[in-house]
N, C-alpha and C positions, 0 to 999 in steps of 0.2 A: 842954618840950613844950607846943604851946598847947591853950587848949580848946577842945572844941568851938563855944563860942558863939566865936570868932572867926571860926568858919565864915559866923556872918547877919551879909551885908552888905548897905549897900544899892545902888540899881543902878549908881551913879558907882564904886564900888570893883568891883564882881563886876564890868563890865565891863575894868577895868585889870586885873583876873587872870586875867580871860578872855584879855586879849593876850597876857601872859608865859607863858599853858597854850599857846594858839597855835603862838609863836614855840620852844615845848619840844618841838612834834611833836604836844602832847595831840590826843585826839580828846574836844568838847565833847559833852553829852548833856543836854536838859532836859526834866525832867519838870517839871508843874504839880498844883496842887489844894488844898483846904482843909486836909484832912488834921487833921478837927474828930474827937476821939477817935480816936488815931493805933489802926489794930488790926490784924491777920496779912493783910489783901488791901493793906492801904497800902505793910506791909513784903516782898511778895513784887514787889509792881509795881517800888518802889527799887531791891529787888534787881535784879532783871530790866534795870530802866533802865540800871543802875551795870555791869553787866555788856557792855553794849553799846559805850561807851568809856574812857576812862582818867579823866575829869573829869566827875562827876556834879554837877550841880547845880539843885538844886528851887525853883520859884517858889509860895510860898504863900500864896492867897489872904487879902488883909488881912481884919480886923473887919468892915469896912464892906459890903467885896463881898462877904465871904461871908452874910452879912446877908442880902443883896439876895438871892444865887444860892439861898441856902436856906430863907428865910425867918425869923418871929419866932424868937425863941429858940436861934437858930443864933449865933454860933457858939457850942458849950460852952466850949471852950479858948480863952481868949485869943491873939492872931496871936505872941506874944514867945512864948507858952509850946511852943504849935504849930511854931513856927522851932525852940525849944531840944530839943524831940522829935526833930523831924527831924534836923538838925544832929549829932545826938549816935551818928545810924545809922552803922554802917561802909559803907563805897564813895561817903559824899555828900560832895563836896568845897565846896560851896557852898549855901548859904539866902540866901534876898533876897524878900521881902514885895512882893504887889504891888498896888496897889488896883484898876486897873481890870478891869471884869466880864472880858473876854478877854484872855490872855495874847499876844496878836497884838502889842502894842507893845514886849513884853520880847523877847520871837522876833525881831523885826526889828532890834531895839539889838544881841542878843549873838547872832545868828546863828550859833546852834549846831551842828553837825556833824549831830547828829540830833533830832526831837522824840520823846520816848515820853510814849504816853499809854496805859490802863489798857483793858484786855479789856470795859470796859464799850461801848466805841469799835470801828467798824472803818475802814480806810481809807477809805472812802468817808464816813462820819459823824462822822471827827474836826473842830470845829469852823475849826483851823487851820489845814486841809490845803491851803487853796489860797494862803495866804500862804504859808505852809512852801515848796510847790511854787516859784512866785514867787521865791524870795531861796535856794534849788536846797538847801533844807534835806532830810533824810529821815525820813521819817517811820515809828515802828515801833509798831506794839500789841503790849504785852507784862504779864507777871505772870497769872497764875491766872484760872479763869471766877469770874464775878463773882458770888459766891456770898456778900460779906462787904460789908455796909453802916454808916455810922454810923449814918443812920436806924431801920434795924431794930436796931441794939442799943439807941438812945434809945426804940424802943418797948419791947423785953425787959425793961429797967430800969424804964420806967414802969406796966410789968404788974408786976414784984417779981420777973421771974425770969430 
């Protein structure tokens, strides 16, 4: 059986598996995000995502972006450790790092079946709805009201409680 870290690849292989899922019938599915202190809204939104087709696959924002996206001191988890989190969920068929700030380039390479993105979003404010739209992807918000942040837990922890 392999492990799960055979699941993070990077984007030259998750696209060659993207064709063989393809060419198998699969229905592709990609969710994105930092996923810095993975915690129960990260793992209801996968859910959610993984439920929607047969091949889930997450794009995680690298060190650097998430850097940029979150500011100093972000990210807590290193991007390998953050991939091996992920990766190790059931329903996720694939991990692959991505460094730029929008996921718009990866979307366009493995033009997935559908895009999910997190209850934080609605159709209308997801940032890649219009490329989505464009290359006839779909787009779905799914997983729990957004009730769970990394931010507020790194402030809980910084107050002691």
């Amino acid at each position: 059986m392999a492990s799960f870290r055979d699941k993070i690849v990077d984007r030259a292989v998750l696209l060659d598996r993207a064709a063989s899922w393809r060419a198998a019938g699969d229905t592709i599915v990609l969710a994105n995000g930092c996923f810095d202190l993975l915690h129960v809204g990260h793992l209801r939104y996968l859910q959610a995502a993984a439920a929607l087709g047969t091949r889930l696959v997450v794009a995680i924002n690298s060190d650097a972006s998430t850097r940029q996206l979150k500011g100093p001191g972000r990210p807590v988890l290193a991007e390998r450790a953050r991939a091996e989190l992920v990766a190790a969920l059931r329903g996720v068929a694939a991990v692959t790092v991505f460094d730029e700030l929008s996921v718009e380039p990866l979307l366009a390479a493995l033009r997935p079946d559908l895009h999910a993105k997190g209850t934080d979003y609605t159709p209308d404010t997801v940032p890649e709805a219009a490329t989505a739209r464009a290359l006839g992807i779909g787009v779905r918000i799914v997983g729990d009201p957004k009730h769970h942040s990394t931010r507020d837990l790194l402030v809980r922890i910084a107050e002691g409680g």
